[in-house]
C-alpha positions in Angstrom: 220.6 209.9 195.8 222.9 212.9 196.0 224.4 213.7 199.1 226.6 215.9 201.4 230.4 214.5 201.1 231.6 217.3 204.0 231.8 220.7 205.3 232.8 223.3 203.0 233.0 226.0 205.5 232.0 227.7 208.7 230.5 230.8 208.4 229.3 232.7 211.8 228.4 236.1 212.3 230.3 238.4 215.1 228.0 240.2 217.3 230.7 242.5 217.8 234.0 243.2 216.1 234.1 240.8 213.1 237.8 241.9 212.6 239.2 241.8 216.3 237.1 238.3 216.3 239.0 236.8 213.6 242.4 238.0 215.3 241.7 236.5 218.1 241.6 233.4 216.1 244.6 234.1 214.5 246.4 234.4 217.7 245.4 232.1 220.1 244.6 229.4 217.9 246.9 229.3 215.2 244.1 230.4 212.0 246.3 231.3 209.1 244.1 234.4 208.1 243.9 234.8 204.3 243.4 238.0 202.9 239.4 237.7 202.4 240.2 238.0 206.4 239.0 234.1 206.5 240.9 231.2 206.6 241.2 227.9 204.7 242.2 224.6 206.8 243.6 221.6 204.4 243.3 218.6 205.2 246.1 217.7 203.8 248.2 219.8 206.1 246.6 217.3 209.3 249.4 215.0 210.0 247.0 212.7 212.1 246.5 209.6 210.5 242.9 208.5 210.5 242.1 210.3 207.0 240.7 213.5 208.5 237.0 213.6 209.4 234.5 215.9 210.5 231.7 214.9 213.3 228.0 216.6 212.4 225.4 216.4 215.5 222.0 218.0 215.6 222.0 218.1 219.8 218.7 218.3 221.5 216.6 221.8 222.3 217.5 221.4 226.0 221.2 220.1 225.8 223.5 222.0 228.5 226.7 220.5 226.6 227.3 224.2 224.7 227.0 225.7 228.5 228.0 228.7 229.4 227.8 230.1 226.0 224.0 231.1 225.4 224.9 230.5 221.0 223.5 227.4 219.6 226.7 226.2 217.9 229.9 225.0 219.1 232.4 224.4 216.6 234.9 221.3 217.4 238.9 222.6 216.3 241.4 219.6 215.7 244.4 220.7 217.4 247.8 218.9 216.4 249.6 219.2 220.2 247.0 219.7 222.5 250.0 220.4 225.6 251.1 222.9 223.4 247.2 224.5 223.2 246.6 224.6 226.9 250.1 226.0 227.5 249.6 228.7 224.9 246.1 229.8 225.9 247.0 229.5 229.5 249.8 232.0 228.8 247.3 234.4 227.0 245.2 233.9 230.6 242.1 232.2 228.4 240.6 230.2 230.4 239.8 226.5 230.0 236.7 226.0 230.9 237.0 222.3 231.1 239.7 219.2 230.2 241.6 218.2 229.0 240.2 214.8 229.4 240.7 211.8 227.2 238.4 209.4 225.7 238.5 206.3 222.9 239.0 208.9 220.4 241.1 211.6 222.1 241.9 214.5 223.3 239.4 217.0 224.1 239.3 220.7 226.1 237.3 223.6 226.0 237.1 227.0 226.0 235.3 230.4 225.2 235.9 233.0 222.5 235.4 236.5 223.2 232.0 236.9 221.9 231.2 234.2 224.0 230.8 231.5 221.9 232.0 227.8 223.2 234.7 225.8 221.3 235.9 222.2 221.7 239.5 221.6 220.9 239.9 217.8 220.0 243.4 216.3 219.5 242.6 212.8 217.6 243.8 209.7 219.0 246.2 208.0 216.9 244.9 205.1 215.2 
């Protein structure tokens, strides 16, 4: 049976200013924005070393775990110093809405995008 190997992308729409959106992005969280205005993360550039991998969930209808944001994604960013991160988006008064806190497999914090949306910043434990 064929089957899904990956993500190939994330594609979300703005509700707002697609532009200002993806400099945001840019600046607080490091996004190397291509000239299509998107931008491509290698996994090759990921100095971790547990082979890179991407964690797919379906959560349940009801799930608070995306709370505050009212969207029905989150999308999970690996960070590569996650001190660094907070210290950065601290400085740019962005708000962590909660973490860091560490489990088996590392690192995690979170925080909101302008248009509201959550995101989970995961630094990978080293294995």
């Amino acid at each position: 049976m064929a089957k899904v190997t990956g993500i190939g992308g994330v594609f979300f729409k703005s509700t707002k200013d697609n532009k200002a959106l993806a400099q945001w992005y840019k600046d607080h969280l490091g996004f190397d924005l291509a000239d299509f205005g998107g931008a491509i993360l290698n996994w090759q550039d990921d100095a971790r070393n547990d082979g890179g991998m991407t964690v797919w969930h379906v959560a349940e209808k009801d799930t608070q775990w995306f709370a505050p944001s009212t969207s029905n994604f989150m999308i999970n960013y690996r960070v590569d110093d996650m001190d660094g991160m907070i210290d950065q988006l601290t400085t740019a008064d962005i708000d962590i809405i909660s973490g860091p806190e560490t489990h088996e497999n590392g690192t995690f914090a979170w925080i909101m995008d302008p248009e509201g949306n959550k995101i989970e910043l995961w630094q990978p434990k080293a294995w």
